[in-house]
N, C-alpha and C positions, 0 to 999 in steps of 0.2 A: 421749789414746789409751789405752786397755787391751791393754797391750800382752802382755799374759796370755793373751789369749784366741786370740792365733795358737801359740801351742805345737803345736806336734806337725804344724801346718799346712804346705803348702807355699804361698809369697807370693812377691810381685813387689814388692818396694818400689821406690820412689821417689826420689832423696834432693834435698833444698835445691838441690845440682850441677848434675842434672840426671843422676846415673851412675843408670843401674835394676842391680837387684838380684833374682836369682832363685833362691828356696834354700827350705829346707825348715827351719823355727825349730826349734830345739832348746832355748831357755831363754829367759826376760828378766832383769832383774834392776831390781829397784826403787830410783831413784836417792835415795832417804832414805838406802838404806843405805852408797851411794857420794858423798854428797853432793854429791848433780847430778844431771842426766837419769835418769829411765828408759833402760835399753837391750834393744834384741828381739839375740841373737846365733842369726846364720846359717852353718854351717858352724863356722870358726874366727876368724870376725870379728864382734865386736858394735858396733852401732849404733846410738847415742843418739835418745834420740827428737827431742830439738830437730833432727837433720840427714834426720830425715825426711818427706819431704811428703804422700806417700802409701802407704795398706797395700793390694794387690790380691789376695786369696786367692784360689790357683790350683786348690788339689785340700786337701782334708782326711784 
């Protein structure tokens, strides 16, 4: 996933869970630099990308 490309967006994620998620992205973070996952953070929680199943863009 490019998980870059949702910034600024508002989404619906998905996760592995089955929990949905509805938030407005404010950052990702590239996991080379964390040594693991990519993560998209929504609000005050970030979310790796392996625990996500799907990105639903809601409004840009």
């Amino acid at each position: 996933m490019k998980l870059w490309e949702y910034v600024n967006k508002t989404v619906r994620l998905t996760l592995v869970d089955g929990t949905s998620v509805i938030g407005k992205v404010l950052d990702w973070y590239d996991g080379v630099d964390l040594d693991g996952d990519d993560e998209i953070v929504i609000e005050d929680h970030s979310y790796p990308e392996s625990s996500i199943k799907q990105i639903e863009v809601i409004s840009t």
